[in-house]
N, C-alpha and C positions, 0 to 999 in steps of 0.2 A: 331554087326549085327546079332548073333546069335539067340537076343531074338526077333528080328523082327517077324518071324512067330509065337511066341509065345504068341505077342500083337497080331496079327493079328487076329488067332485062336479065342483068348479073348474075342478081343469085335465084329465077329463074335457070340458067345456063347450070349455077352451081348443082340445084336441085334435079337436074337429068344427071349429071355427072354421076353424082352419088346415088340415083335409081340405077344406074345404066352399069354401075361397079360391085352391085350385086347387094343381098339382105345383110352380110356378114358386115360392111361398110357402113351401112344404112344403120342397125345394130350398136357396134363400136362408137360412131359418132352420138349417138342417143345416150347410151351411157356414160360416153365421157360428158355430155352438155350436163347430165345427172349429177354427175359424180363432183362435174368444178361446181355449181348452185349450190349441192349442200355442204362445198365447204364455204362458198361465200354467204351463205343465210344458212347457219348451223340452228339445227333444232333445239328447241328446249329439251333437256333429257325426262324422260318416261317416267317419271317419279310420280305416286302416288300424293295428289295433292289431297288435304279434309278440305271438305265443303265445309262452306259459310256454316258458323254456329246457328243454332235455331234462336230465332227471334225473341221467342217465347220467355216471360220473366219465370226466373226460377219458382219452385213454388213448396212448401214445408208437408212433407208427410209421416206419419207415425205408422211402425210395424208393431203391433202389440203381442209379445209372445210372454209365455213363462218368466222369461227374465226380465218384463216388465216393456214400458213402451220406448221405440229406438227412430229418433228423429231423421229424420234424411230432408235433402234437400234437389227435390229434382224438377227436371226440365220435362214439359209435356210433348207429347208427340201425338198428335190428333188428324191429320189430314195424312193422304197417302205418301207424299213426299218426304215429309216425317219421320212416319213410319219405317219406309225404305231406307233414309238413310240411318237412322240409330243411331248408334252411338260408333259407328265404322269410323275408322281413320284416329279416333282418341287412343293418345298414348301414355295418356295419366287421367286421373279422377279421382278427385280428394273420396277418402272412406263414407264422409257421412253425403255423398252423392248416387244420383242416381238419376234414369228417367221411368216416367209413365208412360206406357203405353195405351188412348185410347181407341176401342174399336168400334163404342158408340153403340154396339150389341153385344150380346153371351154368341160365340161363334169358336169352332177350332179354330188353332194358334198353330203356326209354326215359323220357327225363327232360326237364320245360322247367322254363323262365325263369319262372313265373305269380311273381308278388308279392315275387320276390327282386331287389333291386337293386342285388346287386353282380357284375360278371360272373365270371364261376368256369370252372376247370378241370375238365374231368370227366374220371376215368380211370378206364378199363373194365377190368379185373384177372379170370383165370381163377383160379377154384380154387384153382392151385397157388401163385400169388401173381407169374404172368408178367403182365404190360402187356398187353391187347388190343388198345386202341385208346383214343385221345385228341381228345377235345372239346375246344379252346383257345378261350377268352376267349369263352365265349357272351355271347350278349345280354341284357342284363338285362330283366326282366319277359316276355321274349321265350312265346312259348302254343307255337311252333315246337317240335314232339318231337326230342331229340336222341336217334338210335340208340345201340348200343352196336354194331353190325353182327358179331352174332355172341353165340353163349350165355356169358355170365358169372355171376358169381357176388357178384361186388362195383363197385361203386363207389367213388371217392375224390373228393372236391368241394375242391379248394381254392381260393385265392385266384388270379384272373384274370392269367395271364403267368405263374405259379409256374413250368409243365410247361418253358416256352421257358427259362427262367431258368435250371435244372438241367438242362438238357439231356435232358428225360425223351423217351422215344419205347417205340414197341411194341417186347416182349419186352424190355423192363428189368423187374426186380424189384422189388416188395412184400413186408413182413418184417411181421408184426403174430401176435401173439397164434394169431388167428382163422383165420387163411391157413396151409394146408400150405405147406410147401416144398420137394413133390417137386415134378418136373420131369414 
């Protein structure tokens, strides 16, 4: 312990040296203590990680259109965090999947593309479990707000071309759990 104060002293001594030889020094030395750290503790690279899957057990829903009723099978999104995340970061989803969106009221919708790269259907559902209106095959990662044009209640996000596939359109029906089914 002896020579303690005599490191100390030291690089004290070092520490005028390098005020006293100007900012450009001062500078230079900063960067290079930068520069060897991150090659000795290398960062993880930038990569878009998905968040943890939602908790929530899957759950069996019916679209009843024209061409009769079409089974899906999806994941709830009910709290705000949920919501926020969606379905971002999925880079596959079987056809007969999907999620619900609840907002627990009839309220304007708007939803984008941020960090989801697969393109999706989005179906605007009132209340009572009618069809509002339908988003076909957005863009993916797209920041562009999709309306719901008009107060809903729910969402449906499936997979891109589903809605065309089934022949869904406004005023078909929704059958879940969560959804009244008055009229």
């Amino acid at each position: 312990m002896s020579g303690f104060p005599t490191r100390l002293k030291s690089l004290h001594l070092r520490m005028r040296v390098v005020s006293r030889a100007g900012p450009g020094l001062a500078a230079f030395l900063v960067a290079l203590l930068l520069f060897v750290t991150a090659l000795a503790f290398p960062a993880q690279p930038l990569v878009a990680q998905p968040l943890r899957e939602l908790a929530a057990p899957v759950e069996r829903l019916s679209v009843v259109t024209e061409t009769g009723a079409h089974t899906f099978n999806v994941e709830i999104a009910e709290t705000n965090e949920e919501r926020a995340r969606g379905l971002m970061f999925r880079t596959e989803m079987a056809p007969d999947h999907g999620m619900l969106f609840d907002f627990g009221r009839m309220q304007e919708t708007y939803f984008w593309m941020k960090n989801t790269p697969l393109p999706l259907d989005m179906v605007f559902i009132r209340e009572n479990g009618t069809v509002a209106n339908i988003a076909q095959y957005t863009t993916p990662f797209s920041e562009t707000p999709v309306p719901s044009h008009g107060p809903v209640r729910f969402v449906l996000e499936l997979v891109g071309g589903t809605a065309h596939a089934i022949g869904l359109k406004a005023g078909d029906r929704v059958v879940h759990a969560r959804i009244a089914s008055g009229d």
